[in-house]
Structure formats: structure tokens, C-alpha cells
N, C-alpha and C positions, 0 to 999 in steps of 0.2 A: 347214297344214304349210309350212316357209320353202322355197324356193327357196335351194341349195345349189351353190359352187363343184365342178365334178365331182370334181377331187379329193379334195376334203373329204367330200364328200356318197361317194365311193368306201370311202371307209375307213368309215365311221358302217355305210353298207349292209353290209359285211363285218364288222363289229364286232356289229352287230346280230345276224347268221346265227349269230356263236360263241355269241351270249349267247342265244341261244334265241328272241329275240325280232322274230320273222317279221312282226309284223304292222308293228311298226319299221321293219327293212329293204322291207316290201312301199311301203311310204308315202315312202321315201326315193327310192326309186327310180322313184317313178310324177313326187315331185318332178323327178328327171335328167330322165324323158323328157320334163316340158314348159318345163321352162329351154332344151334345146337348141335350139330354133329363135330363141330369143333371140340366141344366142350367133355370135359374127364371129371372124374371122381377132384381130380387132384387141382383143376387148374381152371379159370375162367378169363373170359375175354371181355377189353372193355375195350372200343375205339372212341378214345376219348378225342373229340374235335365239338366245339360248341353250334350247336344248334344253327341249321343252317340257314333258319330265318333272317330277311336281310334286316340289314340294320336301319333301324329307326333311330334317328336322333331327337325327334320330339319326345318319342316314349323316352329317353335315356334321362332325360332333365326333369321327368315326372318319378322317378323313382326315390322307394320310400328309403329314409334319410339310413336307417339300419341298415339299406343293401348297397351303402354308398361306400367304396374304397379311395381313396387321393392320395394314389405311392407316389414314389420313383424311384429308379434304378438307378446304385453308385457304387462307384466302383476306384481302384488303383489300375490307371491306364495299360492295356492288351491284358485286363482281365476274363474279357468274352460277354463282358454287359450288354452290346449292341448286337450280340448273335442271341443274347437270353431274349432280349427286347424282342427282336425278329419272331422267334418259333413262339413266346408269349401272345404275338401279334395273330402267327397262323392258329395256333391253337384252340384259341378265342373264337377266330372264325372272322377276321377286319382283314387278313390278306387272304388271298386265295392261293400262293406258293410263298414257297423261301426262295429268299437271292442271299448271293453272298454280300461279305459288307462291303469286301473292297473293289465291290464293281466287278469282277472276273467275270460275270454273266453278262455285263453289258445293263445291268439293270440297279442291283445294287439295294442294302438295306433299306425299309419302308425310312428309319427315322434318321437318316444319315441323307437326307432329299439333297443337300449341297455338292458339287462335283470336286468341288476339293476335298469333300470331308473321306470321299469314295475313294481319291487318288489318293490321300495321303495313307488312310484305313483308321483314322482316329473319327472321334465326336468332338466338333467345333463347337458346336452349338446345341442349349437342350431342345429338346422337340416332345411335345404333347400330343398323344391321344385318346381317345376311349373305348372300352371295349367291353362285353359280355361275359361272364362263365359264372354256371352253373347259379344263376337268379340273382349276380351279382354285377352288379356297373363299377369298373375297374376306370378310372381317370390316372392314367400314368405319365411323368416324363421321364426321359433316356438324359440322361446329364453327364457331360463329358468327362472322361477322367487324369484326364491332361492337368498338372497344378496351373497351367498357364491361363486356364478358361475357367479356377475356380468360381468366378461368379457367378457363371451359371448353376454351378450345383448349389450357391449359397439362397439364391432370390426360389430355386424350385423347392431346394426344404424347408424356406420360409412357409410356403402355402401350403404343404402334404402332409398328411396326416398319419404315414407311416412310411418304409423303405424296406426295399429290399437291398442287403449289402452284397455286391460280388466279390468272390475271392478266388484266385486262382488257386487248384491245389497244389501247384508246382510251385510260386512264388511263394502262396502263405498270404502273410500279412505284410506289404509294403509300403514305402513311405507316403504314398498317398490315401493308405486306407488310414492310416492315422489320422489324415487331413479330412477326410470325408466323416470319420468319425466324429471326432471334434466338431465338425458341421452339425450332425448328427444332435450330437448334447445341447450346443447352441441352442438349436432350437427346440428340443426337446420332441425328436422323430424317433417316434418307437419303431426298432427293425430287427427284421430277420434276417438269416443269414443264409447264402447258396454258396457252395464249396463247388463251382464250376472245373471244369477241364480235368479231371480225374482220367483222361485217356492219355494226357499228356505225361511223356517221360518226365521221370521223378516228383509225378503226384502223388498224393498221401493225405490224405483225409484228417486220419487224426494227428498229425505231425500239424495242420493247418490248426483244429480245434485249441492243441497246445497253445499257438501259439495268441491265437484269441484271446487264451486265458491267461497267459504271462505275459503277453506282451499292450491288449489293449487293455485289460483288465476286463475282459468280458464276462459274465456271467451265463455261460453258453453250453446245450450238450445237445447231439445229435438225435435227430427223430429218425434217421436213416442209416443203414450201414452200407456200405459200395461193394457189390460182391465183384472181383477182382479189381487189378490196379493198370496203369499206362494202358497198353494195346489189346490188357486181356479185361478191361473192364467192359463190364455186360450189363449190370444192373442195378437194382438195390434191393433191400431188406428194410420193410417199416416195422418200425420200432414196436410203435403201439397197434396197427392192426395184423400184426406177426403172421406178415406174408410176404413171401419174394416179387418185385416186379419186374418185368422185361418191357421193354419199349420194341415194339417190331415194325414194320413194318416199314417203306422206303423215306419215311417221314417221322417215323417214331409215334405215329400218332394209334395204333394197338397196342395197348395196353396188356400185358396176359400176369394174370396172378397163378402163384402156386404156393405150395408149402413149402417151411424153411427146410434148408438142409439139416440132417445134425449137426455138420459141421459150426453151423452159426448158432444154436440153440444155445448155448453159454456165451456166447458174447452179446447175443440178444439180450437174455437175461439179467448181464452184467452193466449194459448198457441204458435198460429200462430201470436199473436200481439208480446208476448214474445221475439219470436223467432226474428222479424223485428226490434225490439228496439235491440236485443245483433249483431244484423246486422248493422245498423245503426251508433250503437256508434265507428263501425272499417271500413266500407265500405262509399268512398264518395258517391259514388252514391245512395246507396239507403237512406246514410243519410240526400241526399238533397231531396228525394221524397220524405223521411218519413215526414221532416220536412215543405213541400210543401203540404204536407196531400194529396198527389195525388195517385192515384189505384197501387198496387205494385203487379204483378201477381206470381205465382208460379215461373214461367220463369227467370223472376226475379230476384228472391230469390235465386234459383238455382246456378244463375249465380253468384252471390253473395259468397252464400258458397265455391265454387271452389275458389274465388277469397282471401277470409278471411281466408280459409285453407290452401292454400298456402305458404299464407302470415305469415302462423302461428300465427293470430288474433283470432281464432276461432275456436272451435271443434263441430262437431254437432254428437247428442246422438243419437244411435240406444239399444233398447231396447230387453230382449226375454231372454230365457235361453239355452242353447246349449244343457245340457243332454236333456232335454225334446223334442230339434228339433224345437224348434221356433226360430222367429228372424235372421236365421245366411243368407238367401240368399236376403233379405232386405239389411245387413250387408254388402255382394260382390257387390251388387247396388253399393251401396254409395262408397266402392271403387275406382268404377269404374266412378263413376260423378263426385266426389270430391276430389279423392289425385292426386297430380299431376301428369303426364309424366317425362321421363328424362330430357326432353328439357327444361319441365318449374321447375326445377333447377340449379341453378348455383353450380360447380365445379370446384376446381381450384388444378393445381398441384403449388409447389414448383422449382423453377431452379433449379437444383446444381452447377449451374455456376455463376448467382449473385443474387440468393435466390429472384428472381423477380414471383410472385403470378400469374400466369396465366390460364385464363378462358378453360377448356375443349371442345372441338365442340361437340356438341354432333351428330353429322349426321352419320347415319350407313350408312359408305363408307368403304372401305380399302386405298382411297386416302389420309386421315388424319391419321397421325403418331398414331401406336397403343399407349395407356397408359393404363394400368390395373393394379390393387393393389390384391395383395393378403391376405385376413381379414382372414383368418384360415385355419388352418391344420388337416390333422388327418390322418392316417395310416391305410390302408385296404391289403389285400391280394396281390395287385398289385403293392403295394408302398407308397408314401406318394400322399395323395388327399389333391390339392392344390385349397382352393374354391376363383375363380376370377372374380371381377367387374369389367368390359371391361366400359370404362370412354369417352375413344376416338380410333376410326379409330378400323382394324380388328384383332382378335387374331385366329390365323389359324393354321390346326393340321397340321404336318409336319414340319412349319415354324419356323424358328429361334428368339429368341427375346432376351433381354440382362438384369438383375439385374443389376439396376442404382445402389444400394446397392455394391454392389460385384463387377459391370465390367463385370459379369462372361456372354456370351453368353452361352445358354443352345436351346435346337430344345423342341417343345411341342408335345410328341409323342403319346397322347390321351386327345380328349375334349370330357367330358360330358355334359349333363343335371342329376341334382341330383333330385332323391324324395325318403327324407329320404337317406335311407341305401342302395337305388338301384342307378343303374345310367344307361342311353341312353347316345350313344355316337353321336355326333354332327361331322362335319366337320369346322365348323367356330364359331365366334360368334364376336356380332357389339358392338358402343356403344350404354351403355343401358342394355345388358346380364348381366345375372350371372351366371356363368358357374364352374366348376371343370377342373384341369391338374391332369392327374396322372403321377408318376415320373419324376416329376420336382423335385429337391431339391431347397428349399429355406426358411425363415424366416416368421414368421408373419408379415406382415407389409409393406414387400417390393412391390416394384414398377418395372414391369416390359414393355420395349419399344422396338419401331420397332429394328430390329438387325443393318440396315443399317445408323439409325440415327447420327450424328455426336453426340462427345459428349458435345459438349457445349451445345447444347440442349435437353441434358440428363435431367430430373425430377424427381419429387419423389413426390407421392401425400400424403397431410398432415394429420400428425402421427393420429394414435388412441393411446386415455389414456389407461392407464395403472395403475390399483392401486396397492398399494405397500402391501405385504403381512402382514399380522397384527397377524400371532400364527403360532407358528412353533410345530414342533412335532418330537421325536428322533426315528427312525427307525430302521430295522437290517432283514436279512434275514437268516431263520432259519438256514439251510445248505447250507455250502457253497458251494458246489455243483452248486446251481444258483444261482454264484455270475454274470456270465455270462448275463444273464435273466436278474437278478434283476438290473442289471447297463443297459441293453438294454431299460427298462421298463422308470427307471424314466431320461434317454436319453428322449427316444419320447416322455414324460407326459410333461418334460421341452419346448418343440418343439413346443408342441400343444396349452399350455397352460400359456402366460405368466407371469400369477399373481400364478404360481406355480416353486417355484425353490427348489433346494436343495443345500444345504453346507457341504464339512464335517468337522467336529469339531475334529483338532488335537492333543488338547491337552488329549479329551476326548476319541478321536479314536471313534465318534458316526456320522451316516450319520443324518442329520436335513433338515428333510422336510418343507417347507412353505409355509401357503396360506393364502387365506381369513376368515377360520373360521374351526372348528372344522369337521363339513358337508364335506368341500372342502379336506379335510386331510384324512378322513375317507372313502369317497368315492374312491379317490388315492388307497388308501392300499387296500380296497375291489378289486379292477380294476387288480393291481397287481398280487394278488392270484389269480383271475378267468381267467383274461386273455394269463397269462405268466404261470401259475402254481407256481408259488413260493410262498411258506408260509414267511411270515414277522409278524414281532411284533414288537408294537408299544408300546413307553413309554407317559406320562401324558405329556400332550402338554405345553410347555416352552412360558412363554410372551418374546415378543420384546420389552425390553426395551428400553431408549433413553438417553446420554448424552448432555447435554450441558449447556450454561454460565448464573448465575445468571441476571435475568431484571438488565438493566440498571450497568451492574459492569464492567469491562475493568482490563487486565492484559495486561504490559508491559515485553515483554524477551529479554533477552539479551541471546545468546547460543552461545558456542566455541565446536567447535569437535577436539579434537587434538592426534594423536595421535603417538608415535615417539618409534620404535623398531628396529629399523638399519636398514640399505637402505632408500627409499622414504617414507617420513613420510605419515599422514593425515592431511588436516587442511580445516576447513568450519567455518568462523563464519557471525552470523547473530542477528538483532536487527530488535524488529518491535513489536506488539499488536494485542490482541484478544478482538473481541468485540462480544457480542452477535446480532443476526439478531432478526430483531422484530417477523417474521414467523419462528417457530422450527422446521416445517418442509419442512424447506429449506435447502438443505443439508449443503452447506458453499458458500461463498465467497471468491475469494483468490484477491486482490490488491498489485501491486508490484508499489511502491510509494517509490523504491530506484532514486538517484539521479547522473549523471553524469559516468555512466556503473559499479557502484561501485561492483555488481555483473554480471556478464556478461549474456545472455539473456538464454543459453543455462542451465544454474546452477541455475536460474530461477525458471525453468519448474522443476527442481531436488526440490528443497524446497517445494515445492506443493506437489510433487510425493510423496516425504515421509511425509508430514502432511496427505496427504490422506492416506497413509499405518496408523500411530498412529490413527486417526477418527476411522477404518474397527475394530481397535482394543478395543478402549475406552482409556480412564485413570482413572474414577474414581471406575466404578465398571465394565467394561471389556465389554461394550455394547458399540454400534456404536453411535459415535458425529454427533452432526444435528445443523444446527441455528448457526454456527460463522462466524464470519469474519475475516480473518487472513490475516493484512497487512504489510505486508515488506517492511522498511521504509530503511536499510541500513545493512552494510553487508563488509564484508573484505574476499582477497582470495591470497590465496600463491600460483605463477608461476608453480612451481612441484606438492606440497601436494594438491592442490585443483581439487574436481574433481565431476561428477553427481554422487558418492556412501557418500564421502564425504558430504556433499550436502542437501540431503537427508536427510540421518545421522540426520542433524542439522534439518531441518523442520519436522522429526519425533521426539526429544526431544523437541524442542520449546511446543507440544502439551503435553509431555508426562511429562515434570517438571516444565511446567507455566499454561496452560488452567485449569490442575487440582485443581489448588489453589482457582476457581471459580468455581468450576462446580460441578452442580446438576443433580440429575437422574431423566427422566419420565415415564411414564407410560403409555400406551393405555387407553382411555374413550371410551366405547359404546355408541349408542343410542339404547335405546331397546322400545319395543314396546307390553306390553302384554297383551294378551285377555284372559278376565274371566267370570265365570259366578258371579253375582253382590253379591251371597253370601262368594264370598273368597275374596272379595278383601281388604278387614283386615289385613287377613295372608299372602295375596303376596306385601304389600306395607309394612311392616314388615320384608319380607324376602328380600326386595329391599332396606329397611336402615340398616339391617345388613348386608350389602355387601358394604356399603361405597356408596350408590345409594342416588342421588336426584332426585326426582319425580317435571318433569317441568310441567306436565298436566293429569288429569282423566277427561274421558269421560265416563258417565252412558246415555246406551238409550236401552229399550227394554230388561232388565233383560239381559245387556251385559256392563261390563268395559271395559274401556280399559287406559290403565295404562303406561303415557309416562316416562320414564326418563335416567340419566345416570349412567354408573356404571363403574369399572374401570374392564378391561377385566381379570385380574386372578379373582377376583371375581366369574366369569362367569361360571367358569369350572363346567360339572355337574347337573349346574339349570335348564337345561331340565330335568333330572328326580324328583327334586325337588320340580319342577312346578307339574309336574304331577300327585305327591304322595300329595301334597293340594289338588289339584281339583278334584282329581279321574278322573284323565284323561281327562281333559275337558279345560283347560289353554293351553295357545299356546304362544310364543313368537318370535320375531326377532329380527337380533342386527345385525349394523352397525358401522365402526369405526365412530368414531367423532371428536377428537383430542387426541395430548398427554397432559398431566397433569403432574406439576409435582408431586414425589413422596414424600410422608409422610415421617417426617426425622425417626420413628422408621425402617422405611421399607427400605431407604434408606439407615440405618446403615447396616441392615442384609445384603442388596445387597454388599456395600462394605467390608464387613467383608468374607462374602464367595468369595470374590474375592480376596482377600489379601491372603487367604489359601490355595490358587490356583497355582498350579503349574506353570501356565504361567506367574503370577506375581511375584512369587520368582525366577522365572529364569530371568523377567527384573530386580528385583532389585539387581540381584549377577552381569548382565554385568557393563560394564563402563560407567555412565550416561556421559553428554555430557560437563559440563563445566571444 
């Protein structure tokens, strides 16, 4: 039994008596009487660990909508997310110990359940669970902080209704917290902020706050101050209830308050004025008592923050390190005061009947029409695990509900609560829940509603992005034997995960994998072999190239498809222009700006059809067209010979013997991001201009660079070991796409010269072009 603040432990003891349950209050109180000989003038104990009632998941899906929390944790990759997640976990009271992440215990982080995620020490994949503190139901997932696995953090802040940001206080603010942030706005996730790893050499707290504020433009000030820094940090100083806390014990989980030092009494003070000025400049209220110079209390403030956070004006900082066990139930405080409930956001689905925006109820009834989205997939033992955020009205196990997607009515023949890798099975869930279907079939993304619903009032709630794969990689499985397997594998991997697809390449007869980055590819094929058993081997990962029309140049075509061999001829012709779009990576535009039914509507749609067949193809070096605009201004068709293959036909030459006569290739740009120690960075700014790299920023602080700039992705291949062999292992990088560029005419001659020797280009140039 924990050792309890009397007060705290006061109320539980009397809470206990009403509820009947004596042997509670008897245990609560036996706790009072051996805490107080602990206790001084100066100093009180709180062992803050959640109630060690076990966990009910029916009760957790009955709880009222106000005590409802739906975060998640995100973070710039080895910021200590998945160590917060862990002691969040024990703290709670849903583990019974801590492991480490990277397995060294043989056991291993609760939400890192994958054994590659444990060998590698990263988060693969997000992972959901739920948890208790202090009269609040906490629905959290841990979302990777890898750029390569951004989707997962994109599809988890689709559905949460606040975040906690990590940051390390050694790094700062890093090129993925930018990424995350941006996630963030997206969707408009109000979050707080934790300044993790302050034991770590060259952390720094407010050197981090700084950088919040110049660098994301955050509107941010601390609620905590960290009394010492690296190997002598011990604790913190809250702001507003101006007292020191220690974390003691072998788990951090004693709490012991005491009075400030004087030492910190003026920085306290300076720092609560701080704090009312970054409150002020976003809250009317308290900006007309600041500026009224009238008493502003704690109370206040409080109410302030909840108000600013909300609002997404304002982040407020909690301080501490996680492996060490500080800071992290301060941390579920401020969750629980300051990110909102479901109700105090707004949610809207989509019609699919006249695509009219409408507000979600949030009220956990079953009288309001269910609507629930389904944000991810994944496959277990039992089937596919379908993880869903119930939006409006009830989703209920046995009950029917229907894919606005599909039409398709399917019954929901098990609902979960998920933690982690395990799951508790539930009987309903409201809005507000975040709950698992198992064997449901359905899509990422889809939208599912009451069965009984009419369908004009059928919906669909709005999409999650989706980034588009930027390296691909050529695949194969050893024997064929599992050919079986290995087409079942990356089946589901496609299912699971949408920024992963594969192609196969016909001319080459090679399966092509694609994802986000190198990481994302690698971890695939590792997954394949452990999971499914099938050995594959992988070839040197292939850029995504890009076609398209020089700035500012326009081609004019005129195309005739004719073709006359006895019986019913062919005949399509067609006149119109290609212009380039100012975004290249927009994929096309098509405008029909024929006059007077000169093409009929249906033949149309055929001309598009086949300029997007020639696009998937290329014409200049046999990579996919992006950025044009192809307008069909007129057009002639013959009663018999005209027809949609005809048709076609023509709007796949228009691309393939006029757009080419303009058109240039591009290339992927990275942003990368690399950290050195300040004696290499000579040699790695060096090995970044011979990659074709511009360096847009260097930052030196604390015998650490960091080294902003762009480079073009084949470039890339590799510079992880490269980095490493300068620094002796001590350089780090990241890399995101940025745009395409286009290609340097050497490079671009090679790309078209191996495509002309291409079998697939000699076979277009032997058929019968089109005029």
C-alpha cells in the first residue's frame, strides 16, 4: 500500500467509508499513521502510484465524457518518449515494474511488444493503451519518432484530442520535432510540452524553452524549474504551487515536497511573471488584469492554461528526466488540468451525399447515430485488429454497422481495450473511446455507421494525409517455395501501412518495394523473414524519379489514331496543349475546353484515361509525369471507328510524342539534419558538398554542431556508415523529403539514354505512333 499526502490519503479514507469499503479505508489509514513520523514542519510525502484497484475495462468505457483524456506521445527520434510512455504506464498502475526499452532485461518496454523494435531500441510502430490517474481515463498512443514511420504519428493525431511533445534537453528542438509539430497544427492537437533527459550532459532547460520560442514559434513558458543540471539534477521547483519536489525512492514513485530554497525565490518569481505575460499576450482575460495590474492567483492561471491550450495558443513546460524517474507524474497532472476532454473539441464528418461539414455530438448515448473511423490496422492471431475512434453515438459488440466506403454491412464480433500487444475485451464503447474490432475487414481510413442509417445520411470522417513514398527498393524471395507467404506478407504490410506499397516491374520481372526511407524498407524485409519465415533479398534501393514540363514553356498537339485493316476501322482525333502547373507535385490537371459536343462526354473521360496510362509510364526517361495541365480544346470522331480504346489511344500519344518535346526530369531533395561533435565538422560539411549538398544553417553550442542542409536523395545512399567512419561513431543524422529538383542535364542525359536501351522503349518505338 503507497504512502499518502494526508490530505489526499484524508479524503480516499472517507471516500472509502461512503463506499462501503472498510478494508480500503482500514489500509489507508494504517498507511497515515506510518508516514507521520516522516513528516516535518518543512516537508511532506506523497507516494504517488495510482490506486491499486485492478483494472476494469468495462468501467473505463462508462466513464463520464469530462474525465475522458485521448493523447499521445511524440517526439524527435532518442528523445526518451518510450521511457516516458513506460513509467506513465507504471505510475498509472497498468504495469506492475519498469523494463528497459532495449530489452537489456530480457523483457523490454510494455509498448515496444515487437522484438525488432527492442533490438533496434527505436518505436516501429504506434501502440495504444489505457490507463487510470487520479479519477481520470487516460487513452494514450506512443508514436514513433523515426521520419521513416511518420504515418503512424499522422493516422494517431488524426483521432487524439491533445499530445504530449518530448524534447530532449540536450538536443533541444530537432528536425523531427518540427515534423511532429507540423503534424500537430494539421490537425489541430492541442499539446504540452516535457523537457525530458535534463541528467543528460549538455542539457539545459531554458536554452530548450529558447529554442521552442525562436525556432517553432511556440508560445511557451515553464510551470517547473529543474534544480541542478546533467549528473547533479535532482529535482524541480513548481512554479505555481511554490514548492520543491524530489522523486525518491527506487522507482521515483515518493514524492517529498518542501520549501523553495532562497536561492530560487527570484527566479521563481520572475518566472511566474514570465509565465502571466506569455498568458496575457493569448488570453483576454487575464490580459486585461495583467494590464489592470490587478492580483492574478494561481486559480487563475490555471484556468487560463486550459483555456490557451485548448486554443492551441500555448504550451506549458513540465520538466524532469524519465529514465531517472523524475517529473513524469507532475507530467499526468497537467494532462489531466489542461488538455481538453472530447467535448471541448470540435469534430466534423464529411456527407456523402452533398459533402456538407457536420459537427460530431459528442454525448455518450447509443441515441446519436454511431460514426467511428478506423486510423489502423494490424494482424494478430485472431485476424485483422481494427483500432477505432467512436466520434458519435455507440459501437456495440454483436451489432451491425455498415462501411460508408464500401456500402458493405459487416456485425462487430469482438471489441477490445488495447495495452500494447494485449487486449481486454469490452462490450460497447461511446463517443470519446478508442477501442480495437477484431475480424472486421476493412481499409485504413474508413468510416464506419449505425447499420440502420439511411444512406443519404451516410458520412465519412475527414481523410488522414498520407505521404507519398520517396525510395523504393527491388525485392525477391529466395525460394519459391514461399512464394505463397511472401505475396501473403507484403498483402498485409500494404493493408497496414499506407506509405508502403509495392509494384511489380514487367519489363524487369522485379517485385519494387516503397517507402519513406531506407529504415522503412529495411525494417519491411527484416519483418518478412522473422515473421512469415521467408528469406528475401534485397537489391540497392532505386530513386523515384519525376517527369515533367519546362517553367513557363507550353506544347501545342494535334493527334490522329487511325487505323484501317478490313472490317471496322479505328479513328480518334484530338487537338489541345500542355502546360506546366506551378506545383510539380501536383499530379495533373485535365480541362476539357472542347466546344459544341465536338467530342462526346463519354470519349472524354477516354482521353484522360489514357494520358494517365502514358503519365504511370513517362516519356522522357520512363518515370511518372507530375505538374501538367492537359487541356482539350477540340477533337473529331467517326460514327463506326470512334470509340473509348480509340480514344485513349489518342490521349496516351498526345503525352508520348508532344509533352516529351518539353520535358525535364527531377529528382528528390532531402532536408537533413546532422549532429557532430564540433571537431568533425570540416569533414562532414565537406562530405555534404560532395554530394551535391547546400548547407542552409550550422549551429555550434556546448562542443556539439549541428549541420542544416539539402541534398539530393541518391546522394544519400550509404552516408549512414560514412558518417560514422568520420566520427567514430558519434555523428548522427536525419532526413526528410523536401521537394523535387530538377535534374542536372549530365544526369539527366544518363537517365534518358538507359531508358532508350530499354526494352520497354524499343518496343514503344516499333508499335505505330499515333499521327
Amino acid at each position: 500500500m503507497a504512502l499518502l499526502h494526508p490530505r489526499s490519503a484524508s479524503i480516499e479514507f472517507y471516500s472509502g467509508l461512503l463506499a462501503g469499503s472498510f478494508a480500503r479505508a482500514a489500509a489507508l489509514l494504517r498507511n497515515m499513521l506510518r508516514c507521520l513520523p516522516r513528516l516535518n514542519k518543512r516537508a511532506c510525502v506523497l507516494r504517488c502510484l495510482s490506486s491499486d484497484k485492478k483494472f476494469d475495462a468495462e468501467s473505463i468505457v462508462k466513464t463520464d465524457l469530462e474525465d475522458i483524456r485521448n493523447i499521445g506521445v511524440s517526439a524527435h527520434i532518442d528523445s526518451g518518449k518510450t521511457t516516458v510512455t513506460e513509467r506513465i504506464l507504471y505510475y498509472s498502475g497498468r504495469i506492475d515494474s519498469i523494463h528497459d526499452v532495449k530489452g537489456k532485461d530480457g523483457v523490454g518496454a510494455k509498448m515496444d511488444s515487437m522484438e525488432l523494435e527492442r533490438q533496434r531500441g527505436i518505436t516501429i510502430k504506434s501502440a495504444a493503451t489505457c490507463m487510470q490517474w487520479k479519477g481520470k481515463t487516460i487513452n494514450l498512443i506512443d508514436t514513433p519518432g523515426h521520419i521513416d514511420f511518420t504515418i503512424e504519428v499522422e493516422r494517431s493525431l488524426r483521432v487524439l484530442d491533445g499530445a504530449i511533445l518530448v524534447l530532449c534537453g540536450s538536443g533541444g528542438v530537432q528536425t523531427q520535432t518540427y515534423t511532429v509539430y507540423n503534424q500537430m497544427r494539421r490537425y489541430t492537437v492541442p499539446f504540452i510540452t516535457f523537457i525530458n533527459k535534463l541528467d543528460r550532459l549538455g542539457a539545459c532547460a531554458y536554452r530548450t524553452l529558447d529554442q521552442m520560442r525562436n525556432d517553432l514559434k511556440v508560445n511557451a513558458a515553464l510551470l517547473q524549474l529543474p534544480i541542478g543540471v546533467e549528473k547533479d539534477f535532482e529535482g524541480v521547483v513548481d512554479i505555481l504551487g511554490e514548492k520543491v519536489i524530489h522523486f525518491e525512492g527506487d522507482r521515483g514513485d515518493i514524492l517529498k515536497y518542501s520549501d523553495v530554497p532562497v536561492t530560487f525565490e527570484q527566479d521563481l518569481i520572475n518566472r511566474r511573471t514570465e509565465l502571466i505575460e506569455c498568458l496575457s499576450n493569448v488570453d483576454e482575460e487575464i490580459g486585461e488584469r495583467f494590464l489592470m495590474e490587478e492580483d492574478i492567483t494561481n486559480t487563475d492561471i490555471e484556468k487560463a492554461i486550459k483555456r490557451t491550450v485548448t486554443a492551441q495558443t500555448f504550451s506549458p513546460i513540465i520538466v524532469g528526466s524519465a529514465l531517472k524517474n523524475k517529473g513524469v507524474q507532475p507530467l499526468l497532472d497537467c494532462v489531466n488540468k489542461y488538455l481538453p476532454n472530447p467535448s471541448e473539441v470540435d469534430n466534423y464528418a464529411i456527407s456523402i451525399h452533398d459533402e456538407e461539414r457536420i459537427r460530431m455530438e459528442t454525448a455518450r448515448t447509443h441515441t446519436n447515430p454511431l460514426v467511428a473511423l478506423a486510423f489502423k490496422l494490424e494482424e494478430n492471431q485472431y485476424g485483422q485488429l481494427t483500432f477505432i475512434r467512436v466520434y458519435q453515438g455507440r459501437l456495440k459488440r454483436g451489432h451491425a454497422v455498415i462501411n460508408t466506403r464500401t456500402g458493405e454491412k459487416v456485425r462487430v464480433p469482438r471489441l477490445v481495450l488495447m495495452n500494447s500487444n494485449d487486449t481486454q475485451d469490452v462490450q460497447e464503447a461511446y463517443a470519446g473511446d478508442i477501442v480495437a474490432m477484431i475480424g472486421v475487414e476493412c481499409a485504413s481510413g474508413d468510416t464506419f455507421v449505425t447499420a440502420d442509417l439511411p444512406k443519404e445520411k451516410h458520412v465519412s470522417m475527414e481523410s488522414i494525409y498520407v505521404p507519398e513514398p520517396v525510395i523504393s527498393l527491388r525485392i525477391r524471395n529466395v525460394h519459391t517455395k514461399d512464394n505463397e507467404k511472401f505475396a501473403n506478407a507484403i498483402n498485409r504490410f500494404q493493408r497496414e501501412d499506407p506509405t508502403f506499397k509495392c509494384q511489380f516491374n514487367a519489363e524487369r520481372r522485379e517485385m519494387i518495394i516503397l517507402g519513406m526511407g531506407e529504415l522503412h524498407l529495411d525494417v519491411y524485409a527484416e519483418r518478412i523473414r522473422r515473421e512469415y519465415g521467408c528469406e528475401v533479398e534485397t537489391g540497392e534501393p532505386t530513386v523515384n524519379y519525376r517527369e515533367t514540363m519546362e517553367p513557363g514553356s507550353a506544347v501545342d498537339f494535334e493527334v490522329t489514331y487511325k487505323r484501317q485493316s478490313g472490317g471496322r476501322g479505328q479513328y480518334a482525333h484530338i487537338e489541345g496543349t500542355i502546360t506546366p502547373l506551378e506545383d510539380s507535385t501536383t499530379p495533373y490537371e485535365f480541362v476539357n475546353s472542347t466546344k459544341g459536343g465536338a467530342i462526346p462526354t463519354t470519349l472524354i473521360k477516354s482521353v484522360e484515361k489514357g494520358m494517365v496510362e502514358a503519365m504511370q509510364e513517362g516519356a522522357l526517361t520512363g518515370n511518372r509525369i507530375t505538374g501538367i495541365k492537359f487541356e482539350l480544346k477540340d477533337g473529331k470522331t467517326h460514327p463506326v471507328d470512334s470509340s473509348d480504346f480509340t480514344f485513349s489511344k489518342a490521349g496516351y500519344y498526345a503525352i508520348k510524342e508532344h509533352f516529351v518535346k518539353k520535358a525535364i526530369a527531377l529528382e528528390p531533395w532531402m532536408e537533413i539534419e546532422v549532429h557532430i561533435p564540433d571537431d568533425f565538422s570540416g569533414a562532414v560539411l565537406n562530405s555534404i558538398s560532395e554530394r551535391r549538398g547546400t548547407t542552409s544553417n550550422l549551429e555550434v553550442s556546448d562542443g556539439q554542431t549541428v549541420i542544416s542542409a539539402s541534398v539530393p536523395l541518391k546522394e544519400m545512399f550509404g552516408y549512414t556508415t560514412k558518417l560514422r567512419s568520420m566520427t567514430r561513431g558519434l555523428g548522427e543524422f536525419t532526413m526528410e523529403f523536401k521537394k523535387y529538383e530538377a535534374l542536372e542535364t549530365a544526369d539527366e542525359n544518363d537517365l534518358i539514354s538507359l531508358y532508350r536501351d530499354s526494352d520497354q522503349y524499343k518496343k514503344q518505338q516499333s508499335s505505330e505512333f499515333g499521327v
